[in-house]
C-alpha positions in Angstrom: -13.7 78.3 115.9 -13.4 81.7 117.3 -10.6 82.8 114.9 -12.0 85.4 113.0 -9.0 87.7 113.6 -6.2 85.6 113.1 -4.8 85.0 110.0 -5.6 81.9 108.1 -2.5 79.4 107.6 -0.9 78.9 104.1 -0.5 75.1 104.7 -3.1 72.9 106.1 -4.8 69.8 105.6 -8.3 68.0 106.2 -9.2 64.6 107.0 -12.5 63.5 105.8 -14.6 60.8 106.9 -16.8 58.4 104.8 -20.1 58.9 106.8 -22.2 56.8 104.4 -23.0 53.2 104.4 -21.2 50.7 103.1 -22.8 50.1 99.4 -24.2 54.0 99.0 -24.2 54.9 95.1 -20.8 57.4 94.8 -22.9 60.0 93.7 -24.7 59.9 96.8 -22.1 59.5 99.3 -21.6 62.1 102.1 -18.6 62.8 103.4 -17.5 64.8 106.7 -14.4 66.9 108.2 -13.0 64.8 110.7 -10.4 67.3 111.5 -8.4 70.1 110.4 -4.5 69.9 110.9 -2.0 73.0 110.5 0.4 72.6 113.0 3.4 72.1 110.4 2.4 69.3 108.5 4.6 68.0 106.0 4.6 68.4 102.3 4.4 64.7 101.8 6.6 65.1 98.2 9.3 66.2 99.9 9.7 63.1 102.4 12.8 61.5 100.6 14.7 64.6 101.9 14.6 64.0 105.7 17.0 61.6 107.5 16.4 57.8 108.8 18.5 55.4 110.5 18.9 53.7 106.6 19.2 57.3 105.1 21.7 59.4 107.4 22.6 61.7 104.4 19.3 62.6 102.6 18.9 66.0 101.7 17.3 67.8 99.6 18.5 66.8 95.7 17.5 63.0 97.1 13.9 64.6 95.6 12.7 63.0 92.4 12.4 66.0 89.9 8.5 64.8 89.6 8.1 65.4 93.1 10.3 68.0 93.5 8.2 69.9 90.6 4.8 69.1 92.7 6.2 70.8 95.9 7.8 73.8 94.4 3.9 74.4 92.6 2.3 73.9 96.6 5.1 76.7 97.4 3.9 79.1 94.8 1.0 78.6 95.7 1.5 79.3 99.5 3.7 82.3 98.2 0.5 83.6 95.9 -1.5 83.6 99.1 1.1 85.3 101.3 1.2 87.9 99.0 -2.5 88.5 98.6 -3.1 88.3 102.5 -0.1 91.2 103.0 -0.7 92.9 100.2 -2.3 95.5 100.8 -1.5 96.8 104.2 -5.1 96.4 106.3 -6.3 100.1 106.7 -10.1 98.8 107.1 -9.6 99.6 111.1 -9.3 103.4 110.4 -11.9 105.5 109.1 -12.4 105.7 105.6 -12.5 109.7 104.8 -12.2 110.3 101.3 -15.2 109.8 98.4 -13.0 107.8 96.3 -9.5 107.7 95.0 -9.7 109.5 91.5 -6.8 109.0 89.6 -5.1 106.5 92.1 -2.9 103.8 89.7 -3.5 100.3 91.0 -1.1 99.2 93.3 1.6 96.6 92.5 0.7 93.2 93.0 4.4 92.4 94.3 5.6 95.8 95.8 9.3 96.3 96.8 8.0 98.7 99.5 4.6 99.3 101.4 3.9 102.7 101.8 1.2 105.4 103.2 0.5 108.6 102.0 -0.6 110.5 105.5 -3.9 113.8 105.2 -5.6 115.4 107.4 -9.4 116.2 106.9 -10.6 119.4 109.2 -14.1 118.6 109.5 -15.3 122.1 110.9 -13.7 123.8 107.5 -15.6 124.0 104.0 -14.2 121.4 101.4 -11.8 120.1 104.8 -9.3 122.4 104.0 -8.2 124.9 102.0 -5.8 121.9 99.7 -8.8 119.1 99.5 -10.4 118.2 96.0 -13.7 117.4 95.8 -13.5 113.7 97.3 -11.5 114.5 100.6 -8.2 114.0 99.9 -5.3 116.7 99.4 -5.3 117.9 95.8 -1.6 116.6 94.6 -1.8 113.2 96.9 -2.6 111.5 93.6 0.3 112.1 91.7 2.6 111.6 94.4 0.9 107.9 95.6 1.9 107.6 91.3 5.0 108.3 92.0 5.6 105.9 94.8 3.4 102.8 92.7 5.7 103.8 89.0 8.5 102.7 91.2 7.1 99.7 92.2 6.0 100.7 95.3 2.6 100.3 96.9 1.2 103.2 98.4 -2.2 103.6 100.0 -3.9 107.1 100.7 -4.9 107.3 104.4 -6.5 109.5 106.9 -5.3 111.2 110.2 -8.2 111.3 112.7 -7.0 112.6 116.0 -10.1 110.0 117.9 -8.0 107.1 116.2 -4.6 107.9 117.1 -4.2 104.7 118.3 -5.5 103.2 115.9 -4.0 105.4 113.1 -0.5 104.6 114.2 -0.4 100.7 114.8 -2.2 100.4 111.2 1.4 102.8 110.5 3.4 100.6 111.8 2.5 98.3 109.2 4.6 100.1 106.2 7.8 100.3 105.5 7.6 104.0 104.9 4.6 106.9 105.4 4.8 110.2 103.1 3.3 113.0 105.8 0.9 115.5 103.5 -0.7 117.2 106.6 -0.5 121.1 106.1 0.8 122.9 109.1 -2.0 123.9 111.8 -4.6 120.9 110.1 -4.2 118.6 113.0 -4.7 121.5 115.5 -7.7 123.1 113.4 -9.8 119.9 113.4 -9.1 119.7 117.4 -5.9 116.8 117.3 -2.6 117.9 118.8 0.1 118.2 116.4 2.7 117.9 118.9 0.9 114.3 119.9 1.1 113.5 115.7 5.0 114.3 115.7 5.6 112.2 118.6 3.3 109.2 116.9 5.6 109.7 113.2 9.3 109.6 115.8 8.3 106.5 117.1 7.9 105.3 113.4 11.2 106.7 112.9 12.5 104.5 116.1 10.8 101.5 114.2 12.9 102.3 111.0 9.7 103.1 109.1 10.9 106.0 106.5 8.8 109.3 107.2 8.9 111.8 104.5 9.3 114.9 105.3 9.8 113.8 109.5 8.9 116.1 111.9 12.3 116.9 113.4 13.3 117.9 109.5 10.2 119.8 109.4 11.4 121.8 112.6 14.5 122.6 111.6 14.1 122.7 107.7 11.1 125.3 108.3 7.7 124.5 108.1 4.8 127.5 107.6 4.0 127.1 111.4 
């Protein structure tokens, strides 16, 4: 159908068609899609609740608790798949530094909040930085991603590559908040432009994402450069 990139719907149907002739053994019928529907189809349960020229005043109590039951299990349903298709936040566009993620906790299955936790790799230095453990990422971004998933926060560990700006910031875009663990002169050292970064985590800011620290409070908080 050409929709690999596009998000699959959370309510759809299927018509099938007998293709068998008449007489074929069950067992041994075949059946075929005779066409997919999505564009808001009805949960058929719920039909005593919309109005006719007989029933001016249904609404929504006009539901038989049987079928009322039914539809409420479809919308947990839909709301089970929701969750799994936004949580968590698609990094798989960006590239994938670290080794592993040691120590991470898992993240909630129903966060309150969908947070990043922002590093910087410098390739051209041993280990890719003085502050990096063994599998690329800083060496406390553990327990603070803990911190953030104890609360009931997600919090996923990603990578600043100065070739993915782009990239890096409309995957950003996506959280409601992004805690910045880039040591001062990192982004310059492995050839980005801090000053382009900053510029990338104030337009989160303008977006009401949360950064933590941002770089104006860096500036005038004092930073090590």
């Amino acid at each position: 159908l050409g929709l690999a990139n596009e998000p699959i719907p959370l309510w759809w149907t299927t018509d099938f068609i007998l293709a068998s002739p008449v007489g074929t053994p069950t067992e041994d019928e075949k059946w075929i899609v005779g066409e997919f529907n999505c564009s808001c189809v009805g949960i058929s349960k719920c039909l005593a609740a919309y109005c006719k020229p007989d029933t001016p005043e249904a609404c929504y109590t006009d539901i038989s608790p049987d079928d009322l039951a039914a539809a409420n299990a479809y919308g947990t349903i839909m709301g089970r798949k929701a969750l799994g298709i936004l949580d968590p936040v698609d990094t798989s566009t960006l590239t994938r530094v670290a080794k592993d993620d040691l120590g991470l906790s898992p993240q909630p299955k129903s966060p309150s909040y969908k947070g990043a936790l922002a590093q910087i790799y410098v390739r051209c230095q041993p280990f890719g930085g003085s502050d990096k453990s063994s599998n690329g990422h800083r060496y406390d971004s553990i327990p603070f991603a803990n911190g953030m998933i104890g609360a009931g926060m997600s919090c996923q560990l990603i990578h600043y590559v100065h070739d993915e700006h782009d990239k890096f910031f409309e995957v950003c875009s996506k959280f409601d908040f992004i805690i910045v663990r880039c040591n001062p002169g990192q982004i310059k050292a492995d050839g980005g432009s801090q000053e382009k970064f900053d510029d990338g985590m104030r337009m989160m800011r303008k977006m009401g994402i949360q950064v933590w620290p941002s770089p104006d409070v860096m500036e005038f908080m004092g930073a090590k450069d």
